[in-house]
C-alpha positions in Angstrom: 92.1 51.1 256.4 95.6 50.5 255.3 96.4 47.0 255.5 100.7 46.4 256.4 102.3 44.0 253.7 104.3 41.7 254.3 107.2 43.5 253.2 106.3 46.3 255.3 106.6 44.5 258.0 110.0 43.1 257.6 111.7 46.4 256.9 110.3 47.4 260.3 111.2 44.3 262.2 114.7 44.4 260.1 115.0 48.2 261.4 113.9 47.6 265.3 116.2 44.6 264.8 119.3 47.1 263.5 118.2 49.7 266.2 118.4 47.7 268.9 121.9 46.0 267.8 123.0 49.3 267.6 121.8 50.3 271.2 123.5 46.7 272.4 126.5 47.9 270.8 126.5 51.2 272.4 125.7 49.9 276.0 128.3 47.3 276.0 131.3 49.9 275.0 129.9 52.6 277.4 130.1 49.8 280.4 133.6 48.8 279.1 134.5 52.3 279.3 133.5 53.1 282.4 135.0 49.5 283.8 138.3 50.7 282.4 138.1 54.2 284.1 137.4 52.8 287.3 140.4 50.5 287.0 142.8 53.3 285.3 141.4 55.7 288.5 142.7 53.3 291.4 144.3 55.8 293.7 148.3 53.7 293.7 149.7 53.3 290.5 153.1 51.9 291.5 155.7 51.1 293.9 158.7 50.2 293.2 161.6 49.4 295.9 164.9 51.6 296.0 167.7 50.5 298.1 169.3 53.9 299.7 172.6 53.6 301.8 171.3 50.0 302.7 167.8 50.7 303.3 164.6 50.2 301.6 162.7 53.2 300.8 159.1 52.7 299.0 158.0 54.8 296.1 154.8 55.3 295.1 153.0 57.7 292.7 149.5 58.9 293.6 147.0 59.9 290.5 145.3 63.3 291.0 142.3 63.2 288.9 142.7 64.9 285.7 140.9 68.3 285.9 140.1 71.3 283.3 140.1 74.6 283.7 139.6 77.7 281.2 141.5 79.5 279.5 141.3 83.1 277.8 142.7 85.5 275.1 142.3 89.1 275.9 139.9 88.5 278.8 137.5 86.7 277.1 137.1 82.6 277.5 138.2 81.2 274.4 138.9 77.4 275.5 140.1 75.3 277.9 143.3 73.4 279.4 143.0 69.8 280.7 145.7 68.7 283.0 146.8 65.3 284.0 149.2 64.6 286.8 150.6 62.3 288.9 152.0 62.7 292.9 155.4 61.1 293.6 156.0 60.2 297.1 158.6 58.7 299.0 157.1 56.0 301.4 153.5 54.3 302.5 153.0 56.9 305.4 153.3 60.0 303.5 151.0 57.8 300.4 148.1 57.2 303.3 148.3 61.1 303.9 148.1 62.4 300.6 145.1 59.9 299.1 143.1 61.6 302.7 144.1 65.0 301.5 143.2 64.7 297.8 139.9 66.1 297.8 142.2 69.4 299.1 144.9 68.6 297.0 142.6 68.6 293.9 140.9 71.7 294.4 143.4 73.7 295.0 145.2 72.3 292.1 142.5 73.6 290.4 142.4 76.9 291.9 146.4 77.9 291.0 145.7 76.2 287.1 142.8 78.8 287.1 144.3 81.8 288.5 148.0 80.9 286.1 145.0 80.7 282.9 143.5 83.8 284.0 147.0 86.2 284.9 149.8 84.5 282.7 148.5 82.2 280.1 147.1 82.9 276.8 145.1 80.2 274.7 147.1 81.7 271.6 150.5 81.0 273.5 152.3 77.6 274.1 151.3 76.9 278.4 154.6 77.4 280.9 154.2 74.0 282.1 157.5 75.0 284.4 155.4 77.5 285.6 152.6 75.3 286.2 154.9 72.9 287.7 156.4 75.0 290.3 153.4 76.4 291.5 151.6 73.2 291.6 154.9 72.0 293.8 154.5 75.4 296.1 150.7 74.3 297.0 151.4 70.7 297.8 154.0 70.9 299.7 151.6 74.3 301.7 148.8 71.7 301.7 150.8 68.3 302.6 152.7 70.3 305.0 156.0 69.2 304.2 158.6 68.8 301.1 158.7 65.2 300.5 156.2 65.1 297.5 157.3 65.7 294.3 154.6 66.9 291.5 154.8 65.3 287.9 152.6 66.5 285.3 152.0 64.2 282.6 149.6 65.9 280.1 148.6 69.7 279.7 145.9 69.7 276.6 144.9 73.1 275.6 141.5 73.1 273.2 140.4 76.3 271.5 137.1 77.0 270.5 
């Protein structure tokens, strides 16, 4: 029988010891992470207060979750597009009615990026974000049911593989 030295056993109470640093570590920054995500993913990002012929109008910008969708070269998948955008709306009535639609609003955001990837855009190309823009614009004002949103995209990331 194989008796453990002394040495022996430190290295493995020195490694276990490093290990479990290591997994502290990890735990703690995946936990900040996903406290800072759920603080960057509150629905309001700003107001701000705009006087208009004597009245006060209230602005606010509602974050669309960022989404991806993918994109091809001759047919064939050959990466993806990541989209970040914002909603820019003109007071807190219209704000209420697009943070209930967003589930919508999201999905069929999705839906137009996905049908522009697959018809119009090539992952070899630079992205029409004017094109992506308009018909982004075109869906929420179809799903919002009026014109008094305005679309701002932020980021379009396109990743090849």
């Amino acid at each position: 029988m194989h008796t453990p030295t002394l040495r022996m056993i430190f290295m493995t109470w020195h490694f276990n010891l490093a290990q479990a640093k290591t997994r502290l570590l990890t735990l703690t920054l995946i936990l900040f992470g996903v406290l800072i995500s759920g603080l960057a993913s509150t629905p309001v990002l700003a107001s701000e207060e705009k006087k208009d012929n004597g009245e006060a109008s209230k602005e606010s910008y509602v974050k669309v979750p960022s989404f991806a969708v993918t994109m091809y070269h001759r047919g064939r998948p050959k990466g993806n597009m990541t989209i970040q955008m914002l909603v820019k709306l003109v007071d807190s009535e219209r704000r209420a009615t697009a943070v209930k639609y967003m589930p919508r609003l999201s999905s069929a955001y999705v839906i137009e990026a996905s049908r522009l990837s697959h018809d119009y855009f090539d992952v070899t190309q630079p992205v029409n974000v004017a094109m992506l823009g308009d018909a982004f614009q075109l869906v929420t004002n179809k799903v919002l049911g009026h014109t008094h949103a305005r679309v701002l995209i932020s980021d379009v990331i396109v990743n090849k593989r």
